[in-house]
Backbone as ProteinMPNN parsed JSONL, in Angstrom:
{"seq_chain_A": "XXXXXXXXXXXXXXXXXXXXXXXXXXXXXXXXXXXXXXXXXXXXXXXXXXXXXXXX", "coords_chain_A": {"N_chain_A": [[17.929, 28.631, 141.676], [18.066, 25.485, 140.543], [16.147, 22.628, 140.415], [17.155, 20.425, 139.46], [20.105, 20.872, 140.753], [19.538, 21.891, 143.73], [18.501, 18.691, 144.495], [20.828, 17.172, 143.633], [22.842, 18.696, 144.81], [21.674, 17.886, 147.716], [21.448, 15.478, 148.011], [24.262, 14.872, 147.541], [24.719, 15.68, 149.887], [23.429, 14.263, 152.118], [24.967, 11.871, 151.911], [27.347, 12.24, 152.552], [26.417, 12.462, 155.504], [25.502, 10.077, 155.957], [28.257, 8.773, 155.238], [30.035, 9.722, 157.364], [28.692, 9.126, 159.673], [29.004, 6.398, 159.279], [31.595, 6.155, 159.562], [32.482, 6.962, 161.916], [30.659, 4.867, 163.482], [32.465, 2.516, 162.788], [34.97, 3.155, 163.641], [36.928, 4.708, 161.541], [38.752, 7.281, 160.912], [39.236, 8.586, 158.424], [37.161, 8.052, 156.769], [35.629, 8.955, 158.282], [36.241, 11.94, 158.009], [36.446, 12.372, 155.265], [33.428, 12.212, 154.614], [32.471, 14.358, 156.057], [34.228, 16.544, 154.673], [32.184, 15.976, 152.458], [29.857, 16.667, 153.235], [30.534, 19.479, 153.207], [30.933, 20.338, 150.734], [28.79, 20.159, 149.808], [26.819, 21.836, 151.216], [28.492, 24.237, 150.653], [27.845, 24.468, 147.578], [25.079, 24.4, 147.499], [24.628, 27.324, 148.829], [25.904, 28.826, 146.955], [24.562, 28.763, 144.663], [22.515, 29.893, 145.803], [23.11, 32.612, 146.4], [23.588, 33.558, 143.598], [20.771, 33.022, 142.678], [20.041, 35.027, 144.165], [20.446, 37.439, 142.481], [19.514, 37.175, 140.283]], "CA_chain_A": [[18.506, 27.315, 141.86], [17.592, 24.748, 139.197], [15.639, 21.381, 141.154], [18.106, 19.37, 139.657], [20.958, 21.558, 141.335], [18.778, 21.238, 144.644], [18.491, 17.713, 144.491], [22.164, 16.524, 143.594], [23.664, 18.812, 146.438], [21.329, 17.784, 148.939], [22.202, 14.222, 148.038], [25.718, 14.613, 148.256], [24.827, 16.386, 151.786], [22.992, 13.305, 152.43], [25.737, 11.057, 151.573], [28.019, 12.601, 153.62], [25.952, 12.659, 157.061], [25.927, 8.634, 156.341], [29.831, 8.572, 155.252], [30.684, 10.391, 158.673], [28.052, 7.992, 160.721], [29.443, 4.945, 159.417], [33.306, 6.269, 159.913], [32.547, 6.919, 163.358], [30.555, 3.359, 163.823], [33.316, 1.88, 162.57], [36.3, 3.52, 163.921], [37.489, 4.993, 160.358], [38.786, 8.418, 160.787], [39.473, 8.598, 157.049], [35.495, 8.101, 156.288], [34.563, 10.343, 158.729], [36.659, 13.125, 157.511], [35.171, 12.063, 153.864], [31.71, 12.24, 154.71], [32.192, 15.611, 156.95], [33.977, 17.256, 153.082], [31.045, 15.805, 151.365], [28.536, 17.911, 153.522], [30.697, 21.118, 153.285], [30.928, 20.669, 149.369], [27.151, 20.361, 149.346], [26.517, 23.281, 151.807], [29.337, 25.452, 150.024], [27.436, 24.051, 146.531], [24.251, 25.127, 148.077], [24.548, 28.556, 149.395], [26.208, 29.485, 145.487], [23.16, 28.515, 143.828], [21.281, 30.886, 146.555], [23.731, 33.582, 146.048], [23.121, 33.118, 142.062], [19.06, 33.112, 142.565], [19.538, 36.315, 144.541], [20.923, 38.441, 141.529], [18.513, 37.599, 139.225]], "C_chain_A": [[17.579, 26.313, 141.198], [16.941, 23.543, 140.236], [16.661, 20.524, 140.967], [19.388, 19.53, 140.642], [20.514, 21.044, 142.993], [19.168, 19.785, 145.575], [19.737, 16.741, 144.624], [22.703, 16.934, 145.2], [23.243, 18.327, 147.464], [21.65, 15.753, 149.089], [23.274, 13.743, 148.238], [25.739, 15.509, 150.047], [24.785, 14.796, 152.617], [23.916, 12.022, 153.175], [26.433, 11.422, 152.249], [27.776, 12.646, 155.179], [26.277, 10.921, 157.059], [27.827, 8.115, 156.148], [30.414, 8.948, 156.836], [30.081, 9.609, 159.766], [28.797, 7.141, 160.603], [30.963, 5.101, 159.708], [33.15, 6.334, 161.219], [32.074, 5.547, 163.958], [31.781, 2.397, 163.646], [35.082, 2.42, 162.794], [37.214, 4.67, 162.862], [37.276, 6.298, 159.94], [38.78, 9.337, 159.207], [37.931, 8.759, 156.235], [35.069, 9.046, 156.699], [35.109, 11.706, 158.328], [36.462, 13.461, 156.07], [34.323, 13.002, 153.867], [31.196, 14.118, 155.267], [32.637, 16.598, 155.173], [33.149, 16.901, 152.518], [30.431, 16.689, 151.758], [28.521, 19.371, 153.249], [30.638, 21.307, 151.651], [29.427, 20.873, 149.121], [26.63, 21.442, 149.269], [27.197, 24.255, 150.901], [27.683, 25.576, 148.212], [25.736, 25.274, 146.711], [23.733, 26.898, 148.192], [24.946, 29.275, 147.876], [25.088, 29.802, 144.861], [22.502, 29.937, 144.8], [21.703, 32.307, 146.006], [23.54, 34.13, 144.048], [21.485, 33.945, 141.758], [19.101, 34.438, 143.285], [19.761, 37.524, 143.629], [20.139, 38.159, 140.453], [17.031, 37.992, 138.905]], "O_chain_A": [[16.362, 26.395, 141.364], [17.594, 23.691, 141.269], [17.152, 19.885, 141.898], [19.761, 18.551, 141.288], [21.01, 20.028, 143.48], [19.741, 19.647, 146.656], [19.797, 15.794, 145.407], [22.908, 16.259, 146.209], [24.064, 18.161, 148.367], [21.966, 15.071, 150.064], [23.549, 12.689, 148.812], [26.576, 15.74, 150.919], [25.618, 14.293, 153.37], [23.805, 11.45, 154.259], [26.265, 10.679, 153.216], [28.682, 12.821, 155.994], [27.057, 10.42, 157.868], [28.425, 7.284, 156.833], [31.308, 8.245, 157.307], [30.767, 9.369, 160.76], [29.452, 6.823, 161.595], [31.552, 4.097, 160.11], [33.892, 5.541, 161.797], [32.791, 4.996, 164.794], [31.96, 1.512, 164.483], [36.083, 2.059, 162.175], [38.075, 5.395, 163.36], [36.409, 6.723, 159.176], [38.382, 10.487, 159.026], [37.716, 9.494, 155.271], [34.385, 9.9, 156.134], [34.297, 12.632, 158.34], [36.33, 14.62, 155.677], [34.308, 14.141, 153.399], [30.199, 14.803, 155.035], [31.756, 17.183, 154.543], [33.07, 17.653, 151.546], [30.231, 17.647, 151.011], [27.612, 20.188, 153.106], [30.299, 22.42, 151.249], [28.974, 21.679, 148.308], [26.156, 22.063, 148.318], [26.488, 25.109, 150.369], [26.894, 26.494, 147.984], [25.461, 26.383, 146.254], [22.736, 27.451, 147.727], [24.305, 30.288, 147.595], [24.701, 30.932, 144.562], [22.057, 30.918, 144.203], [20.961, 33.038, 145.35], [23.365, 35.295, 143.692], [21.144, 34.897, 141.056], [18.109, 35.125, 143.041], [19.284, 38.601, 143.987], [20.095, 39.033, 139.588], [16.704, 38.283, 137.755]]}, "name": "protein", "num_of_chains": 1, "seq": "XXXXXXXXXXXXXXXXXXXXXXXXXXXXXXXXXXXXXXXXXXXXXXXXXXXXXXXX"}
C-alpha cells in the first residue's frame, strides 16, 4: 500500500466520521448516511490495498 493510497483513504475515512457527526448534530439524515458511505468506501478502499500488499 503506496503512502499516498494510505493517506487519501484515511482522509476520506476522516471525512466521513465528521460528515456523520455533523448530520446527526444537525438533524440531517441525508449527511449522516453520506458520511457513514464515506467511511465504508475508505475501509472497503483500505483493506484492498492490504489484500494487494499481501500477494506481493
Amino acid at each position: 500500500m503506496g503512502l499516498d493510497d494510505k493517506i487519501s483513504n484515511a482522509a476520506e475515512e476522516k471525512t466521513g466520521k465528521a460528515k456523520e457527526a455533523l448530520g446527526k448534530a444537525t438533524d440531517n439524515e441525508d449527511m449522516e448516511a453520506e458520511g457513514k458511505g464515506d467511511q465504508l468506501k475508505g475501509n472497503l478502499k483500505q483493506a484492498g490495498e492490504k489484500v494487494k500488499d499481501a500477494f506481493k
